[in-house]
N, CA, C and O atoms as CSV, one atom per row, in Angstrom:
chain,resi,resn,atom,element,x,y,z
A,1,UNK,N,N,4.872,151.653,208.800
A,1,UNK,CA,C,5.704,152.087,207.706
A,1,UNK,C,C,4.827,152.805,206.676
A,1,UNK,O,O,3.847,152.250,206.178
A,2,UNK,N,N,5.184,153.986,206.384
A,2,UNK,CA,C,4.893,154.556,205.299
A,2,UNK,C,C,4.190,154.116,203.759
A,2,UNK,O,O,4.976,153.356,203.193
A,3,UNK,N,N,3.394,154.278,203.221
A,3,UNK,CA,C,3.172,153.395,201.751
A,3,UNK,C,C,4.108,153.628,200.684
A,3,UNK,O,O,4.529,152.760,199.919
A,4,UNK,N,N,4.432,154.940,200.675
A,4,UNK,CA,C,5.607,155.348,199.957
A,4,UNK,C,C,7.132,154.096,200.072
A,4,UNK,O,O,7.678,153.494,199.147
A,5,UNK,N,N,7.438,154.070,201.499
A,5,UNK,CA,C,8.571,153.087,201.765
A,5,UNK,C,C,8.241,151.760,201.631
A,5,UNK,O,O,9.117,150.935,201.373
A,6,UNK,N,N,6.818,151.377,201.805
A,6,UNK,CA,C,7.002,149.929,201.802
A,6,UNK,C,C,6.869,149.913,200.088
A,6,UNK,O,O,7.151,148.868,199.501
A,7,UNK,N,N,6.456,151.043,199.365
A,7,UNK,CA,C,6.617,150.755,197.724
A,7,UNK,C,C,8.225,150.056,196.923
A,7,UNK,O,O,8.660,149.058,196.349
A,8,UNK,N,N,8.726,151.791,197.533
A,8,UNK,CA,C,10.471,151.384,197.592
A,8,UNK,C,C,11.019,150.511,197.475
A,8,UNK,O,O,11.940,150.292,196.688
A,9,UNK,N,N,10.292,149.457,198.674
A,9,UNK,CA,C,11.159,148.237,198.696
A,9,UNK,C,C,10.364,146.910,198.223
A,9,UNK,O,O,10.460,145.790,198.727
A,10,UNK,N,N,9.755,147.209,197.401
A,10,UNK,CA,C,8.905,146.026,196.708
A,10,UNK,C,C,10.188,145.667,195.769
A,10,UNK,O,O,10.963,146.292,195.046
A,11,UNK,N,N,10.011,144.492,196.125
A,11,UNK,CA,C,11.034,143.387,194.844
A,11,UNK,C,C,12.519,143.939,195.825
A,11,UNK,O,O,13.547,143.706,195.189
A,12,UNK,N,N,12.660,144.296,196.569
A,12,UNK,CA,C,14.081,144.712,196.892
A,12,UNK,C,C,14.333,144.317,198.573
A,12,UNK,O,O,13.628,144.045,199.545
A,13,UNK,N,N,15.461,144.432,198.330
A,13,UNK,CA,C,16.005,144.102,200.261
A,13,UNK,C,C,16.670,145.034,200.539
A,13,UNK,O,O,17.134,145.874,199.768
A,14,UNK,N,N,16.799,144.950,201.962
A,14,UNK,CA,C,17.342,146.459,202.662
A,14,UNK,C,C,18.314,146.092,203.688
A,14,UNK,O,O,18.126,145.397,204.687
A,15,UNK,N,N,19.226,146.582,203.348
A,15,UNK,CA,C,19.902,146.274,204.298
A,15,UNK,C,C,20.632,147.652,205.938
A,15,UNK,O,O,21.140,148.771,206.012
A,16,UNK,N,N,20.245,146.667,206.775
A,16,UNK,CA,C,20.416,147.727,208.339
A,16,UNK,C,C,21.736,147.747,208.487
A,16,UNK,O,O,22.427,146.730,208.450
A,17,UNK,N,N,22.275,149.175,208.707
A,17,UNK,CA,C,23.819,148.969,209.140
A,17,UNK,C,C,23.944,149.840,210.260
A,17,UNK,O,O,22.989,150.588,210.470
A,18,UNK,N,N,24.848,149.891,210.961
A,18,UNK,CA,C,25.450,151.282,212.334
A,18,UNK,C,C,25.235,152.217,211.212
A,18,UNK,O,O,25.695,151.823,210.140
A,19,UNK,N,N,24.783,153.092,211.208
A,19,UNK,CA,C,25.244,154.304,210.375
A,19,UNK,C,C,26.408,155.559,211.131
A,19,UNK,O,O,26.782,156.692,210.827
A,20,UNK,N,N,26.682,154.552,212.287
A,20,UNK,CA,C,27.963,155.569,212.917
A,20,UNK,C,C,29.489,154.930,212.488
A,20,UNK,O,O,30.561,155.525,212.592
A,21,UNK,N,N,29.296,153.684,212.028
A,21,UNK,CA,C,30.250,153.162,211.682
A,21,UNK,C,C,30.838,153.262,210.522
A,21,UNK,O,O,30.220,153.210,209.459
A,22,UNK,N,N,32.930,153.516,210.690
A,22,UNK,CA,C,33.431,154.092,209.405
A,22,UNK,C,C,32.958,152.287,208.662
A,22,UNK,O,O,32.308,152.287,207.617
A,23,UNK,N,N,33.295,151.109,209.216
A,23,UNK,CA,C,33.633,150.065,208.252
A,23,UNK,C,C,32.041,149.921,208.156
A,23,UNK,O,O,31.823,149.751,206.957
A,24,UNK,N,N,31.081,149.910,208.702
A,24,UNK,CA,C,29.441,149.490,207.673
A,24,UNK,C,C,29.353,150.619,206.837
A,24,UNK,O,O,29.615,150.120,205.742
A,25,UNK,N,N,29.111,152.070,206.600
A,25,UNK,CA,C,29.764,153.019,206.106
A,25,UNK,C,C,30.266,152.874,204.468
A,25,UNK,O,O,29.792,153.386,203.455
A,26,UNK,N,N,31.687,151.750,204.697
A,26,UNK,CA,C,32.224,151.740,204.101
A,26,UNK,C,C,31.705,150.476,202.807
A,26,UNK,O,O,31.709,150.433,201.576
A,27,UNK,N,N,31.308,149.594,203.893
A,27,UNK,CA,C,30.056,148.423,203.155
A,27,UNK,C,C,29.200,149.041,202.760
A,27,UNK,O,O,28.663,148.214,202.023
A,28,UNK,N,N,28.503,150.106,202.667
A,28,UNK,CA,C,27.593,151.060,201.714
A,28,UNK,C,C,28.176,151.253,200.476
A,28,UNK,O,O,28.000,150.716,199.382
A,29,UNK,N,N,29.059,152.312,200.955
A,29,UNK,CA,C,29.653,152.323,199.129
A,29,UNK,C,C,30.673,151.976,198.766
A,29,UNK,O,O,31.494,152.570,198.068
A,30,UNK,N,N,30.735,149.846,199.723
A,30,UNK,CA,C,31.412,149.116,198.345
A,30,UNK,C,C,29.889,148.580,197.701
A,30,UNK,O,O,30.054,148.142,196.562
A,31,UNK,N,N,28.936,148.536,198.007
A,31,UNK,CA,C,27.991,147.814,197.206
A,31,UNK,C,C,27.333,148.521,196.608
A,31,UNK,O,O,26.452,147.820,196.110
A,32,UNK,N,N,27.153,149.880,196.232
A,32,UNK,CA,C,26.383,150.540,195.670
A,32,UNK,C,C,27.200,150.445,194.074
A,32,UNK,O,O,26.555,149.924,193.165
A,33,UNK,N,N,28.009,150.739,193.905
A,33,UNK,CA,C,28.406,150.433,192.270
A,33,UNK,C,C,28.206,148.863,192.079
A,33,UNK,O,O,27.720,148.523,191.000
A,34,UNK,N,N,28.556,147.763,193.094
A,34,UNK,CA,C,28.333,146.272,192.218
A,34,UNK,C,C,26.889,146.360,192.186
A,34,UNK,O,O,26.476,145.580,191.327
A,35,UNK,N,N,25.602,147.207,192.969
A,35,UNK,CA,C,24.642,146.507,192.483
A,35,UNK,C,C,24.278,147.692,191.809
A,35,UNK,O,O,24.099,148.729,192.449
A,36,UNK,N,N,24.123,147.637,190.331
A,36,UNK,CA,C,24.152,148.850,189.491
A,36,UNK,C,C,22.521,148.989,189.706
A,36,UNK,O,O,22.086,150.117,189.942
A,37,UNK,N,N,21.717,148.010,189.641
A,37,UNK,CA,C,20.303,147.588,189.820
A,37,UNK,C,C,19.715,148.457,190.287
A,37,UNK,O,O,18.956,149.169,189.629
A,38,UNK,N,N,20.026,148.650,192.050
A,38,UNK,CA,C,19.263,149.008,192.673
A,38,UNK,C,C,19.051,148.197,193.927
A,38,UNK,O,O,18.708,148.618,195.032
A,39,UNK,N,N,19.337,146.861,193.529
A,39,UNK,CA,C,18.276,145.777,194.437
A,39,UNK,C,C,18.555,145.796,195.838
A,39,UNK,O,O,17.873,145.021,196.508
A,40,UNK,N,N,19.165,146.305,196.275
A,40,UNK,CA,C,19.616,146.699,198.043
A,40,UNK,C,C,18.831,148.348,198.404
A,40,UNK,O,O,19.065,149.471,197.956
A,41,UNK,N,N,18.396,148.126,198.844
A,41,UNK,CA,C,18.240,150.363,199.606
A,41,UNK,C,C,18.785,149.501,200.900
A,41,UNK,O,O,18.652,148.302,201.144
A,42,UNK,N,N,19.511,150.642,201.712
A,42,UNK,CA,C,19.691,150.940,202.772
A,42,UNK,C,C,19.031,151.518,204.088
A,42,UNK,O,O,17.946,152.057,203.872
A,43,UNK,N,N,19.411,151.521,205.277
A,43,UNK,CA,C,18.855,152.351,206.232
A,43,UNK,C,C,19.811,152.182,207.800
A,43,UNK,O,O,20.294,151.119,208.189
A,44,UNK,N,N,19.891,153.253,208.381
A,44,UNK,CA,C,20.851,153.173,209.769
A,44,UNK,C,C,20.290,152.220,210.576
A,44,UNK,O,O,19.079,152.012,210.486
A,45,UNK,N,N,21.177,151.414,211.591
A,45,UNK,CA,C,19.756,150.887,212.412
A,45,UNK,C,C,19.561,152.137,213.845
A,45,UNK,O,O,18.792,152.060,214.803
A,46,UNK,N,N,20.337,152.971,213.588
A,46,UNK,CA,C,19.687,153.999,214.213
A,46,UNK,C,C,18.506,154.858,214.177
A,46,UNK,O,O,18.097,155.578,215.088
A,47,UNK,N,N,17.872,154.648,212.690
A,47,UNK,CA,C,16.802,156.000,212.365
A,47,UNK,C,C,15.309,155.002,212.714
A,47,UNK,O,O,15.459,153.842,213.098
A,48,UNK,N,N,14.036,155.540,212.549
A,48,UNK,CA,C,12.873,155.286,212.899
A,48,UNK,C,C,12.421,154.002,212.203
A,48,UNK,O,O,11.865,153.074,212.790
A,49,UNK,N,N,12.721,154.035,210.840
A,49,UNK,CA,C,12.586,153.021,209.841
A,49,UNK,C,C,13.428,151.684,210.004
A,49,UNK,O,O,13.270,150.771,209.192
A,50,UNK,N,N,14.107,151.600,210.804
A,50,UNK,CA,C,14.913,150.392,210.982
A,50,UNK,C,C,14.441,150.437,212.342
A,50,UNK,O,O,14.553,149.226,212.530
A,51,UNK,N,N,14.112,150.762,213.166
A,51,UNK,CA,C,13.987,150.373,214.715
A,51,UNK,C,C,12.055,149.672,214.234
A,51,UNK,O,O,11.627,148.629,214.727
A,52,UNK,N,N,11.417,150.339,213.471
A,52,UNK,CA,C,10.034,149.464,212.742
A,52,UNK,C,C,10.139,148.229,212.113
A,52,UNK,O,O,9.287,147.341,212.134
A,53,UNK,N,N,11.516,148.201,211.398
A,53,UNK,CA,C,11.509,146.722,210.379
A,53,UNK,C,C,11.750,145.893,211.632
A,53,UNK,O,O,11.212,144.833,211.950
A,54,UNK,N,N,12.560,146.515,212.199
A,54,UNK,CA,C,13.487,145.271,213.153
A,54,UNK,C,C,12.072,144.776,214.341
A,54,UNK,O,O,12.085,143.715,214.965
A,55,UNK,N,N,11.089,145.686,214.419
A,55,UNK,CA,C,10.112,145.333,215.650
A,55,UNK,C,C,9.085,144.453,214.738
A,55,UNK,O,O,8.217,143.771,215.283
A,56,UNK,N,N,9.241,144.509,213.212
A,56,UNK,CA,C,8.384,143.934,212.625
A,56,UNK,C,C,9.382,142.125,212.447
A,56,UNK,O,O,8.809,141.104,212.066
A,57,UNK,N,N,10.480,142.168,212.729
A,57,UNK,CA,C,10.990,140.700,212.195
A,57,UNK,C,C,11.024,140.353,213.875
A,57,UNK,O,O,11.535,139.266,214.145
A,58,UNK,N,N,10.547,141.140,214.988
A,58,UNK,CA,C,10.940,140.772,216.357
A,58,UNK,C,C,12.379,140.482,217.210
A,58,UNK,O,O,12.669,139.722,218.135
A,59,UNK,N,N,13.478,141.951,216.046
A,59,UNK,CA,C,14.617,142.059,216.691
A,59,UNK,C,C,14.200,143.136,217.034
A,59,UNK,O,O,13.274,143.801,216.569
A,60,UNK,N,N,15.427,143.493,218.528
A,60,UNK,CA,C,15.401,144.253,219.790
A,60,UNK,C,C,16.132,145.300,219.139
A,60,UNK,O,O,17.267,144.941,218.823
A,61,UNK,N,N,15.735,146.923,218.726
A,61,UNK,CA,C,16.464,147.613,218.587
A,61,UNK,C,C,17.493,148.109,219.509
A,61,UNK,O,O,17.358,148.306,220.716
A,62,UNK,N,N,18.687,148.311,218.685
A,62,UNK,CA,C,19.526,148.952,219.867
A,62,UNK,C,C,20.753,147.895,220.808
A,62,UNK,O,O,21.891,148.063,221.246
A,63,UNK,N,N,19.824,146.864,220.787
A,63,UNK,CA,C,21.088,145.338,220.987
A,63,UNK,C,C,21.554,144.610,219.873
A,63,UNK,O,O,21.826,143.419,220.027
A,64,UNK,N,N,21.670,145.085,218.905
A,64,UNK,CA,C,22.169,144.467,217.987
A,64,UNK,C,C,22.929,145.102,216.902
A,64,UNK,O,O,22.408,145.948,216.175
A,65,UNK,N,N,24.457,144.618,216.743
A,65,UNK,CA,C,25.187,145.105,217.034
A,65,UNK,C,C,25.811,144.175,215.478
A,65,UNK,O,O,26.925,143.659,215.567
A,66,UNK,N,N,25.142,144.053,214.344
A,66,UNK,CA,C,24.912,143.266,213.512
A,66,UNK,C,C,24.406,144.250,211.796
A,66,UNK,O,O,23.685,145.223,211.574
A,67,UNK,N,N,24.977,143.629,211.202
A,67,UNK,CA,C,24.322,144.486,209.806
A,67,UNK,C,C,23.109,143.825,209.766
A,67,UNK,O,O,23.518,142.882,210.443
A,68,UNK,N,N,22.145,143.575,209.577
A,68,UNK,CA,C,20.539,143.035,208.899
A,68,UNK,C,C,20.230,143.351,208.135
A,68,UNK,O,O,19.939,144.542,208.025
A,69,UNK,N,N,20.144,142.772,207.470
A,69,UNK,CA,C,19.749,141.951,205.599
A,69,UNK,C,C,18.184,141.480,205.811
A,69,UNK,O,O,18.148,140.281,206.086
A,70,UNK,N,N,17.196,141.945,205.771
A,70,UNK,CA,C,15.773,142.341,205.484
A,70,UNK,C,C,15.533,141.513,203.163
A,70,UNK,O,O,15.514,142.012,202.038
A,71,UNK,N,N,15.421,140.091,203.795
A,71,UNK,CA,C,14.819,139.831,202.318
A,71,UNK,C,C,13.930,138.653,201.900
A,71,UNK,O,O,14.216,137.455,201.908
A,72,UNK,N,N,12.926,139.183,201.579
A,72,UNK,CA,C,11.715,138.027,200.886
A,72,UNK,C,C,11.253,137.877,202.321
A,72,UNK,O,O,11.140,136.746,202.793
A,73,UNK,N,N,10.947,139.082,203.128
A,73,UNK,CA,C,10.782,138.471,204.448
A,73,UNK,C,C,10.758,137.691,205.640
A,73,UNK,O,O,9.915,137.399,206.488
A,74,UNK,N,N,12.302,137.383,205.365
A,74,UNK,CA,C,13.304,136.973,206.328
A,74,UNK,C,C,14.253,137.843,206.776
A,74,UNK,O,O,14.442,138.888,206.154
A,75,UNK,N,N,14.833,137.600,207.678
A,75,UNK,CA,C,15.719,138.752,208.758
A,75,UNK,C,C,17.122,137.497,208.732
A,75,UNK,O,O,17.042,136.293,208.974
A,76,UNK,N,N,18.063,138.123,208.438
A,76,UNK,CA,C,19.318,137.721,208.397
A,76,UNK,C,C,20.329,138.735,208.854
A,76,UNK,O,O,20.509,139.921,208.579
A,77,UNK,N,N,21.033,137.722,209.784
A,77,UNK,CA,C,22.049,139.166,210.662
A,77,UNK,C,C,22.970,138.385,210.306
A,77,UNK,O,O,22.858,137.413,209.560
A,78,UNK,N,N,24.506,139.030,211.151
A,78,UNK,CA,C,25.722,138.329,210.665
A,78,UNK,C,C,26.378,138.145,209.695
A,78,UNK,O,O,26.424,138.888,208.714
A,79,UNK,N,N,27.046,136.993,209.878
A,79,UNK,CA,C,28.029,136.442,208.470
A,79,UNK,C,C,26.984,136.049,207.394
A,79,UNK,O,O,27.212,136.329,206.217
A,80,UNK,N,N,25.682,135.318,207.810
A,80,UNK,CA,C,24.523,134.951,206.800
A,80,UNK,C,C,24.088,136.369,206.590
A,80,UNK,O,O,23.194,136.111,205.784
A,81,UNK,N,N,24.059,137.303,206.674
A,81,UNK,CA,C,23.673,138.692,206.277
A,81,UNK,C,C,24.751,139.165,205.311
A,81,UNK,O,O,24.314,139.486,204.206
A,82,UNK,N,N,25.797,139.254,205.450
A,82,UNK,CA,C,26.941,139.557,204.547
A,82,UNK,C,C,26.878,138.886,203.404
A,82,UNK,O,O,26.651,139.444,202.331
A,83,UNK,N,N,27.111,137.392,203.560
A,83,UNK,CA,C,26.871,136.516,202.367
A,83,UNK,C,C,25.999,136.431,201.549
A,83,UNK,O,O,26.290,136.102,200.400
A,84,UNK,N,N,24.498,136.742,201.968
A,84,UNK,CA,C,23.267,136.917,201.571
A,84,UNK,C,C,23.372,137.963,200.118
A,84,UNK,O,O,22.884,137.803,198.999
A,85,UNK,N,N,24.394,139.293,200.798
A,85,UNK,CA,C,24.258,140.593,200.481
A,85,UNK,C,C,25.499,140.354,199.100
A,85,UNK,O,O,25.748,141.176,198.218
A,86,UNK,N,N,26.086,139.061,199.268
A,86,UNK,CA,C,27.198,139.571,198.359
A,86,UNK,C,C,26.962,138.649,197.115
A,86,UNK,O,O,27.489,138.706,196.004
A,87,UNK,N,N,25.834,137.609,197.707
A,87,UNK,CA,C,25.045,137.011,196.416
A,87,UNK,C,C,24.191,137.625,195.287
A,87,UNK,O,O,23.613,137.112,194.329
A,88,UNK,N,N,24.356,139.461,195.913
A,88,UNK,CA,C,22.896,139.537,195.183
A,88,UNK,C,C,23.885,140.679,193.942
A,88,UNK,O,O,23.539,141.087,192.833
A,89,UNK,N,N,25.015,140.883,194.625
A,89,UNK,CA,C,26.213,141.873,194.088
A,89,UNK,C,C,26.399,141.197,192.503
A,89,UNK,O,O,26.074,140.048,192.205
A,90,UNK,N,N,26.971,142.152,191.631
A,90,UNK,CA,C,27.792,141.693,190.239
A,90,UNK,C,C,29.023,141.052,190.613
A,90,UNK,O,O,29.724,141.261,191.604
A,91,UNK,N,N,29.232,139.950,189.332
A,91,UNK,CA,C,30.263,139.096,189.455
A,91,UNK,C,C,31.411,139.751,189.903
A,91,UNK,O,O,31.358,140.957,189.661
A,92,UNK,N,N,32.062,139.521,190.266
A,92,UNK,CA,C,32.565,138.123,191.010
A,92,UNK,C,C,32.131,137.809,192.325
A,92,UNK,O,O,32.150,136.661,192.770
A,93,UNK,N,N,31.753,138.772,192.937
A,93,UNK,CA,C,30.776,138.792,194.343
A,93,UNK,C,C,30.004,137.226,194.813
A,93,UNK,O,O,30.347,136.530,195.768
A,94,UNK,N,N,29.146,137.006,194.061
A,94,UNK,CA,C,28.169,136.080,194.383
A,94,UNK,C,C,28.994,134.304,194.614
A,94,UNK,O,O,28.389,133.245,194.779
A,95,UNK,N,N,30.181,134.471,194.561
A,95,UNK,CA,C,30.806,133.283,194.484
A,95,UNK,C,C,31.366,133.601,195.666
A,95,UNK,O,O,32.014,132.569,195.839
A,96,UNK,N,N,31.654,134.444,196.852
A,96,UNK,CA,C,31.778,134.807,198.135
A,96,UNK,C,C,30.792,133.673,199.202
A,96,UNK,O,O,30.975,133.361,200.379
A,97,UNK,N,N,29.833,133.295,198.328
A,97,UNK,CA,C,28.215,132.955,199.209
A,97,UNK,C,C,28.838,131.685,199.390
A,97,UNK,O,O,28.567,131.164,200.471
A,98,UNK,N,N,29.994,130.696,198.244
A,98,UNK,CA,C,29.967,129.282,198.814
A,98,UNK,C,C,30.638,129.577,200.125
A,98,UNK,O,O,31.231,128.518,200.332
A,99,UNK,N,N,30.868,130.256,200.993
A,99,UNK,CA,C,31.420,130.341,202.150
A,99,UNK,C,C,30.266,130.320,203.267
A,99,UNK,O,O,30.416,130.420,204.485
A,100,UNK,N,N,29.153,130.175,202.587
A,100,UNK,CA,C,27.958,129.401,203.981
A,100,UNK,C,C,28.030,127.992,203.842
A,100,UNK,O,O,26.966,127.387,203.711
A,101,UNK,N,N,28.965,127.442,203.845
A,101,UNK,CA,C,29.182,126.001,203.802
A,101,UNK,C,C,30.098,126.258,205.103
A,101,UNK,O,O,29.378,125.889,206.031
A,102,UNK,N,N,31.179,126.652,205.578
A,102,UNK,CA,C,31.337,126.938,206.701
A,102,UNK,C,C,30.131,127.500,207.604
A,102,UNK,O,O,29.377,128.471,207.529
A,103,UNK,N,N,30.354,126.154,208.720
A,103,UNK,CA,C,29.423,126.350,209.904
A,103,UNK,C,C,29.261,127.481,210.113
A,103,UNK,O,O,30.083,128.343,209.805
A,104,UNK,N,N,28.023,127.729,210.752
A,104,UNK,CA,C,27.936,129.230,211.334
A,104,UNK,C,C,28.605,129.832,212.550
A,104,UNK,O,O,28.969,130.978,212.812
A,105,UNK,N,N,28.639,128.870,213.102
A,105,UNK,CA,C,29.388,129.297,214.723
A,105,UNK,C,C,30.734,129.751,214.405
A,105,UNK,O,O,31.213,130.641,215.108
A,106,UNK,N,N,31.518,129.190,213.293
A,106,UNK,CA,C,32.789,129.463,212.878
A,106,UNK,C,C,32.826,130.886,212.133
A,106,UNK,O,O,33.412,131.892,212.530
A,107,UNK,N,N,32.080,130.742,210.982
A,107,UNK,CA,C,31.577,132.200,210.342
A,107,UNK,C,C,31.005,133.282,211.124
A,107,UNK,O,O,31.074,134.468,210.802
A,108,UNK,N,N,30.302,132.718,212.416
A,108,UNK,CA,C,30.001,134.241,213.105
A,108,UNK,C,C,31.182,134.581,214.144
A,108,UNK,O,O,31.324,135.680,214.682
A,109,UNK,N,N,32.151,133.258,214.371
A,109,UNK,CA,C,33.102,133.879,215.537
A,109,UNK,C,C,33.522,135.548,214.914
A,109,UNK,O,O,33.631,136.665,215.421
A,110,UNK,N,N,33.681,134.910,213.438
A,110,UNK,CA,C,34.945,136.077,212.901
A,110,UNK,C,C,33.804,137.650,212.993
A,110,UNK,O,O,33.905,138.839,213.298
A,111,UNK,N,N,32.998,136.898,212.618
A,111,UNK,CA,C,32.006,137.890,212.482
A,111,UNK,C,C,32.394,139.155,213.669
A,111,UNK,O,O,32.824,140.297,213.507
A,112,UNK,N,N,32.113,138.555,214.630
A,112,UNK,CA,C,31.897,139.170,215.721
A,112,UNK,C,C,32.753,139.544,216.472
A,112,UNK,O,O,32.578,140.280,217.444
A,113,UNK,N,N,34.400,138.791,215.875
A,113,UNK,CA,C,35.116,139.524,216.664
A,113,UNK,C,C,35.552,140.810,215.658
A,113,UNK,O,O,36.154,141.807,216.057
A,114,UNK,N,N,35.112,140.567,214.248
A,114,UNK,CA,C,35.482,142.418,213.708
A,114,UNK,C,C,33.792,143.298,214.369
A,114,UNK,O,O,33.705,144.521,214.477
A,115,UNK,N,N,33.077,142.689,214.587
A,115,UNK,CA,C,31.849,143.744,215.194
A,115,UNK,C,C,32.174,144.131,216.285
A,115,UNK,O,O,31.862,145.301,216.508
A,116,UNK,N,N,32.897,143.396,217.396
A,116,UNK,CA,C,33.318,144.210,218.454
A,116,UNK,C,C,34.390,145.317,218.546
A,116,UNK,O,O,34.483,146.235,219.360
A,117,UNK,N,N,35.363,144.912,217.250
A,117,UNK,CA,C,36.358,146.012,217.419
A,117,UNK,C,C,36.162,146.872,216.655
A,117,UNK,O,O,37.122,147.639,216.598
A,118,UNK,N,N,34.933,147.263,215.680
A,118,UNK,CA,C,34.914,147.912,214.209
A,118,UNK,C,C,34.894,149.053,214.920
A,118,UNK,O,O,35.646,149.736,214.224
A,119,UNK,N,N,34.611,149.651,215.693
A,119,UNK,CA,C,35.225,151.121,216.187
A,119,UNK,C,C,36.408,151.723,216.359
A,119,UNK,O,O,36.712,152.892,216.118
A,120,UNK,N,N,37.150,150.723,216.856
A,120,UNK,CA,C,38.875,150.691,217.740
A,120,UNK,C,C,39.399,150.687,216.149
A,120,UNK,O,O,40.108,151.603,215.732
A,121,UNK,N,N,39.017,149.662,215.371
A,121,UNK,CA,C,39.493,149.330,214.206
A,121,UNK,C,C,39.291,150.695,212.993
A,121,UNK,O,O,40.067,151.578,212.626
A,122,UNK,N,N,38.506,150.507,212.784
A,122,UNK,CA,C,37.715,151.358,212.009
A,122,UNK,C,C,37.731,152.665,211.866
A,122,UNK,O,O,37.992,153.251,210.815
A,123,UNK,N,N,37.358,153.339,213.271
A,123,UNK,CA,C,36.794,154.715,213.827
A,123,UNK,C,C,35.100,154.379,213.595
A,123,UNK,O,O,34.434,153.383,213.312
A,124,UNK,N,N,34.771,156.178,213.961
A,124,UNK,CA,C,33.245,156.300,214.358
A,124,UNK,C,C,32.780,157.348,214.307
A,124,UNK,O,O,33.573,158.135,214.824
A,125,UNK,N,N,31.399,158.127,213.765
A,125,UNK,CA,C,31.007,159.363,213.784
A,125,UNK,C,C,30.125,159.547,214.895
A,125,UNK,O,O,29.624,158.587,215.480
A,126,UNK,N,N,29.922,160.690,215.199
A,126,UNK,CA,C,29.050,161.293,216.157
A,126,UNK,C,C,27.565,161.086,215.754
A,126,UNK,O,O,26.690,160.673,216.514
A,127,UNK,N,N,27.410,161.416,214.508
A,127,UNK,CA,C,26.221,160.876,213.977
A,127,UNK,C,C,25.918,159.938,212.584
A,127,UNK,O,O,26.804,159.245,212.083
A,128,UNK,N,N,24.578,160.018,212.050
A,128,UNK,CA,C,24.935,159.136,211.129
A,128,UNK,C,C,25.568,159.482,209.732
A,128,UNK,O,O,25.425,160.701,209.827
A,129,UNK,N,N,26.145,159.314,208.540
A,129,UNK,CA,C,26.480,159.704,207.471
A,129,UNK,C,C,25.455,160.195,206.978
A,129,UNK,O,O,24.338,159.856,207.371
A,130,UNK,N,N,25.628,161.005,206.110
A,130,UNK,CA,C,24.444,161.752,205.266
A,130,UNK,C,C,25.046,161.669,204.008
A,130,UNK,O,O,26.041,162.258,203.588
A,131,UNK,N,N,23.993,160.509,203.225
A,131,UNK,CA,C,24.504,159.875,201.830
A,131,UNK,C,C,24.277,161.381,201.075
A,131,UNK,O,O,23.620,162.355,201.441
A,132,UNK,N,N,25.042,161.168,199.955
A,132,UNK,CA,C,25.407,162.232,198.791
A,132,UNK,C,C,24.080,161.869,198.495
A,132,UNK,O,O,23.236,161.058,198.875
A,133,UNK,N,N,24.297,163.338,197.164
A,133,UNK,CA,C,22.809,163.029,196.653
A,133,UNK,C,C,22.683,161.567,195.529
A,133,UNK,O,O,21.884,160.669,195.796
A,134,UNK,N,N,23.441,161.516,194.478
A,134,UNK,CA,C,23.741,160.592,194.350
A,134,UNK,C,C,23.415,159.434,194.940
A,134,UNK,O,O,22.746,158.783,194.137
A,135,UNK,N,N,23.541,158.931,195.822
A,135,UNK,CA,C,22.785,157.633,196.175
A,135,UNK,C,C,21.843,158.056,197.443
A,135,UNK,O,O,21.671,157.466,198.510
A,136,UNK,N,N,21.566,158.674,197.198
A,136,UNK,CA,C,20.141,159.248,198.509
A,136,UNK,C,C,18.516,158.149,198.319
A,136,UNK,O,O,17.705,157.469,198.947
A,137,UNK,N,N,18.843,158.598,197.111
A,137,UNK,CA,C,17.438,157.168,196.746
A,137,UNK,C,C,17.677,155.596,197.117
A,137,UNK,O,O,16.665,154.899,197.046
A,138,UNK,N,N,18.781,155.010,197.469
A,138,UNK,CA,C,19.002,153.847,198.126
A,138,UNK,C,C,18.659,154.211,199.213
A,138,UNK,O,O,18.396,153.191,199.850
A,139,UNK,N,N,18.444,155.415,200.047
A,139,UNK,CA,C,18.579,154.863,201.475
A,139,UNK,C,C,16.736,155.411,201.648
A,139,UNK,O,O,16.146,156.290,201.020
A,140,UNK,N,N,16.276,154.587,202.626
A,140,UNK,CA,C,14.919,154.516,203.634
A,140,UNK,C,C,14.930,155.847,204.113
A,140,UNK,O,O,14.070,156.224,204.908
C-alpha cells in the first residue's frame, strides 16, 4: 500500500463494498452525509487497494460477497460489518448496533439472503461507480 493511502486512513476505517452494486452503492451515499467527519473512506472490493487490504486481513479476494469494515485492525464482514459501520454514523444511527445482541447466525441469515439477491433486487453496473467529485476524497 501506498504511504499516501495508508496516511488517509490513519485514525479512520474503510469500508469494502461491490462497487457494481446499485444497493452497496447506495450504502455509500447513505453514510456519507451521517458521517459529516470523515471517519469512513471507502473502496470497491473490486479495485487493487481492496484486493491488498483483504490479502493483508487474509480474506480471499473475489469470494466474498460481503461489505468489509477494515477497523483498528480488525476485518469485519456481514451483519457485524454493517452494525460496526452504523455505530460510527450521527445519531440516531449508533443505536442500530444494540442489534449485535442478536446471535450472529440469525443476523447473518438475513444478511445473506439480501447479499444473494442484491442484484435481482437491486440491479447492477457493468462497472464500478465513479464517485462525484464531491466525495472523491472518501474513496481509496
Amino acid at each position: 500500500m501506498e504511504k499516501e493511502q495508508a496516511a488517509a486512513m490513519e485514525g479512520r476505517a474503510v469500508v469494502l463494498i461491490d462497487g457494481v452494486c446499485h444497493l452497496c452503492q447506495g450504502l455509500v451515499r447513505f453514510i456519507i452525509p451521517r458521517d459529516p467527519k470523515g471517519k469512513l473512506l471507502f473502496a470497491p472490493l473490486q479495485s487493487e487497494i481492496s484486493r491488498e487490504l483483504m490479502h493483508e486481513q487474509g480474506l480471499l479476494a473475489g469470494q466474498l460477497g460481503t461489505v468489509v469494515l477494515l477497523e483498528d485492525g480488525v476485518c469485519y464482514t456481514e451483519s457485524a460489518a454493517v452494525l460496526r459501520i452504523a455505530r460510527r454514523l450521527r445519531f440516531p444511527w449508533p443505536a442500530a448496533y444494540l442489534f449485535i445482541a442478536v446471535p450472529p447466525p440469525l443476523r447473518n441469515a438475513l444478511y445473506r439472503l439480501v447479499a444473494r439477491n442484491r442484484y435481482r433486487w437491486f440491479g447492477r453496473d457493468e462497472q464500478c461507480m465513479v464517485p462525484t467529485p464531491e466525495i472523491r476524497q472518501r474513496f481509496l
